[in-house]
PyMOL commands that place a pseudoatom at each C-alpha (Angstrom):
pseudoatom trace, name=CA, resn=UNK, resi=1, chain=A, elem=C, hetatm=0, pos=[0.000, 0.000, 0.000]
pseudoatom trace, name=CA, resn=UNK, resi=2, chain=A, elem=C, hetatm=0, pos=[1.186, 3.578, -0.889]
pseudoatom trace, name=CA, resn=UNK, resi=3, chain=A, elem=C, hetatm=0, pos=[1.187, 6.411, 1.531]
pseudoatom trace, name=CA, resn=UNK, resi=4, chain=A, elem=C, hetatm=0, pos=[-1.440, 8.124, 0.504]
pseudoatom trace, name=CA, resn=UNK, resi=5, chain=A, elem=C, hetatm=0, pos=[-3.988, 4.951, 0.862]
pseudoatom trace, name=CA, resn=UNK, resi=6, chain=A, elem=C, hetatm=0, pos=[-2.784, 4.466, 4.188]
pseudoatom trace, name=CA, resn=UNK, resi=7, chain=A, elem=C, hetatm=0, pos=[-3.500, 8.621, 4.694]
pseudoatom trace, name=CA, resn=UNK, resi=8, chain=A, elem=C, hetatm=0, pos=[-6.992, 7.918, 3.713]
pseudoatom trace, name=CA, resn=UNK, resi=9, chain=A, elem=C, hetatm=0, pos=[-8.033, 6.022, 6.577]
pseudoatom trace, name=CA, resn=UNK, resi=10, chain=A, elem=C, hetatm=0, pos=[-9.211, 2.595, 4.641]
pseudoatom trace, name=CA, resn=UNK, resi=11, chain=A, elem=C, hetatm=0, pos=[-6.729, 0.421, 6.005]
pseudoatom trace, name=CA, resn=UNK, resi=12, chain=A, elem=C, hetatm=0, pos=[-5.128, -0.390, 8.916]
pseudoatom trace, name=CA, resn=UNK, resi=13, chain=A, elem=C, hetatm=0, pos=[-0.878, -0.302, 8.402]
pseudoatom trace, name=CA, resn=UNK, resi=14, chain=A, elem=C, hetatm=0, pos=[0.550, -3.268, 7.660]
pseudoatom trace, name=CA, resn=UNK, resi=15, chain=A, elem=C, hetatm=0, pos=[2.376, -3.504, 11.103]
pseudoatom trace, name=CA, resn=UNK, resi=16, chain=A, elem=C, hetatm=0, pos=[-1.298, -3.894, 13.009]
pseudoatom trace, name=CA, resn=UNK, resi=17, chain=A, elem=C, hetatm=0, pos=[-2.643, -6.621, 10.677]
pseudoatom trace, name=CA, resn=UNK, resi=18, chain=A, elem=C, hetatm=0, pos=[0.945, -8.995, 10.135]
pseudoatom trace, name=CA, resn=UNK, resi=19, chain=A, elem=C, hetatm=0, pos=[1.381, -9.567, 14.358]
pseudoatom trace, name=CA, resn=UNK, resi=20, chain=A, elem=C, hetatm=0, pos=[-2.597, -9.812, 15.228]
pseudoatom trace, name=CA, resn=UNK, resi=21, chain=A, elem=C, hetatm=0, pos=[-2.283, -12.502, 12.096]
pseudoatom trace, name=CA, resn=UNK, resi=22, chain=A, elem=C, hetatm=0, pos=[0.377, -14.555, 13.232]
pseudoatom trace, name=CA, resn=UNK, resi=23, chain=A, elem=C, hetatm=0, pos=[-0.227, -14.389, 16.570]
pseudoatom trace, name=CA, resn=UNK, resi=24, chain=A, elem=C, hetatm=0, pos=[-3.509, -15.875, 16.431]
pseudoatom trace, name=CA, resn=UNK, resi=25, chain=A, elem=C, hetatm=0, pos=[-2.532, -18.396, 13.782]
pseudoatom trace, name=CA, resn=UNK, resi=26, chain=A, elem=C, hetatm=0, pos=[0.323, -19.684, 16.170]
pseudoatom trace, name=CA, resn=UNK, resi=27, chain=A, elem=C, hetatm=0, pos=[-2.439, -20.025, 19.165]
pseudoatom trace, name=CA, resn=UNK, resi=28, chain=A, elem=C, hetatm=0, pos=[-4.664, -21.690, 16.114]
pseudoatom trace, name=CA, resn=UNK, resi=29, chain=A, elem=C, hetatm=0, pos=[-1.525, -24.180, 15.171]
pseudoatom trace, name=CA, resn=UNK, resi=30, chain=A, elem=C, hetatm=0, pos=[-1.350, -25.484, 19.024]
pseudoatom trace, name=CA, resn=UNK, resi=31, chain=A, elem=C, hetatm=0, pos=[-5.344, -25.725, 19.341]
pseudoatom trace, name=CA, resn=UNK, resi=32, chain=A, elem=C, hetatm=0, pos=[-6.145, -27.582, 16.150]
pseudoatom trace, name=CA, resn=UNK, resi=33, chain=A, elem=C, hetatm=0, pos=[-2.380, -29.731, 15.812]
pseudoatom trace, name=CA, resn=UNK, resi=34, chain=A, elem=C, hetatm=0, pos=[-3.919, -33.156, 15.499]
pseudoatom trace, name=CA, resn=UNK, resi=35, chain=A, elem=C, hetatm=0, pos=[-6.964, -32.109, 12.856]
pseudoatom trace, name=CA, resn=UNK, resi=36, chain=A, elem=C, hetatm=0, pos=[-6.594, -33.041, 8.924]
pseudoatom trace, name=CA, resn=UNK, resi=37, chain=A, elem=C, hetatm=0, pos=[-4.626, -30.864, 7.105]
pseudoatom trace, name=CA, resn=UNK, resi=38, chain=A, elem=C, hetatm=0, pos=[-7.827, -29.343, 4.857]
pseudoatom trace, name=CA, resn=UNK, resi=39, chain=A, elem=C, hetatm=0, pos=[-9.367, -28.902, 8.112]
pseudoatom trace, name=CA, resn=UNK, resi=40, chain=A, elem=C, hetatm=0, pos=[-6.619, -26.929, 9.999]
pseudoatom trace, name=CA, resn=UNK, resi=41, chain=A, elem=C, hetatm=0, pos=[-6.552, -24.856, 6.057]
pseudoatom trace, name=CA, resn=UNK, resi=42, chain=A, elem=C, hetatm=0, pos=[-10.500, -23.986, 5.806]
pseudoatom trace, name=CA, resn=UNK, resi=43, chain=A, elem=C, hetatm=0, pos=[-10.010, -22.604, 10.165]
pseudoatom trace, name=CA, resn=UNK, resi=44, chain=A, elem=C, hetatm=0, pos=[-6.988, -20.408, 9.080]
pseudoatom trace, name=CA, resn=UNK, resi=45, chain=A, elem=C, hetatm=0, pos=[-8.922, -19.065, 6.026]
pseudoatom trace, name=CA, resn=UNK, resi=46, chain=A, elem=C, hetatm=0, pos=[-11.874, -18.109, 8.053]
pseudoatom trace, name=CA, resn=UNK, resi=47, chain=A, elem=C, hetatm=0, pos=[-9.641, -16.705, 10.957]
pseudoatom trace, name=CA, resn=UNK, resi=48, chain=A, elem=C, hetatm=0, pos=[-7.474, -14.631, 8.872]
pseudoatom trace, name=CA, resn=UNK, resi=49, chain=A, elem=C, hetatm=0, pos=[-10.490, -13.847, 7.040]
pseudoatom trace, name=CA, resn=UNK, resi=50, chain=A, elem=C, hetatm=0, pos=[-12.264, -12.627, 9.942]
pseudoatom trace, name=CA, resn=UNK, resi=51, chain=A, elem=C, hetatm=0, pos=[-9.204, -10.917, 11.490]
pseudoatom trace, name=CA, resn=UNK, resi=52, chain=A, elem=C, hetatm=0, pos=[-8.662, -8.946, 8.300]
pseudoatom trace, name=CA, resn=UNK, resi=53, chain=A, elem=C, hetatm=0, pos=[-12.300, -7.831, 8.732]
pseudoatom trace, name=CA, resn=UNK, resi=54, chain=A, elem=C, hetatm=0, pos=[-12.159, -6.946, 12.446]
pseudoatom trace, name=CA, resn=UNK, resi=55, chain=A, elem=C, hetatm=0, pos=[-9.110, -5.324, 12.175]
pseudoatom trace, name=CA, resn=UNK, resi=56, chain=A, elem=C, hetatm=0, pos=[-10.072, -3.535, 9.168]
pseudoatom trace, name=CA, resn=UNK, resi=57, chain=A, elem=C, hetatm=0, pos=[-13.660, -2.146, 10.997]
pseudoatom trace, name=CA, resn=UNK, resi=58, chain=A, elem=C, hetatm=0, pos=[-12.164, -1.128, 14.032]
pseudoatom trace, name=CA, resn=UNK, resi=59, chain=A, elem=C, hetatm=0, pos=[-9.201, 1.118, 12.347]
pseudoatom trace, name=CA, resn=UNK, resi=60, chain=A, elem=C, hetatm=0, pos=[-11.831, 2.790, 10.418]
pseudoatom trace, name=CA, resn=UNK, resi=61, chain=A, elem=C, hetatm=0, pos=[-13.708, 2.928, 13.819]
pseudoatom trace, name=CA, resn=UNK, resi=62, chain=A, elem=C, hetatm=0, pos=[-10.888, 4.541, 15.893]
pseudoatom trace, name=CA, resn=UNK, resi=63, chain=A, elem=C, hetatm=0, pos=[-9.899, 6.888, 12.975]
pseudoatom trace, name=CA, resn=UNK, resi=64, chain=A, elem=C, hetatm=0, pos=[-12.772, 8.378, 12.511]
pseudoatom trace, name=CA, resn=UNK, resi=65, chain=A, elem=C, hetatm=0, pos=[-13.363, 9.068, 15.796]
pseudoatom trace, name=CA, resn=UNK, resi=66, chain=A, elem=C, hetatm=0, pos=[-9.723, 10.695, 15.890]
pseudoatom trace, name=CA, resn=UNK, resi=67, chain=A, elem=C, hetatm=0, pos=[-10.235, 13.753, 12.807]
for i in range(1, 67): cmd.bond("trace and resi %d" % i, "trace and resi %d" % (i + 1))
show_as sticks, trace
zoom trace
């Protein structure tokens, strides 16, 4: 992303969404170990789906709120 998305408000930087990401995926990885490998792939779509989302919503939220 350019600086001038990121001045827009839209997304979150890069730096918020990589350690929320990874951080949850490792506490994913130790939860769901044993499960099928398609299994343990359609939970980390949906998680960093929904993290992406979250994240997303609540940077616009707190943005906003800050001009």
């Amino acid at each position: 992303m350019s600086g001038e998305e990121q001045k827009n408000g839209k997304w979150a930087p890069w730096w918020i969404y990589v350690p929320v990401i990874l951080g949850s995926n490792y506490v994913k990885q130790y939860l769901v170990q044993d499960l099928p490998v398609a299994v343990n792939a359609a939970i980390t779509l949906v998680l960093v789906g929904t993290l992406f989302l979250v994240i997303t919503v609540v940077y616009r939220r707190v943005s906003r709120v800050e001009r």
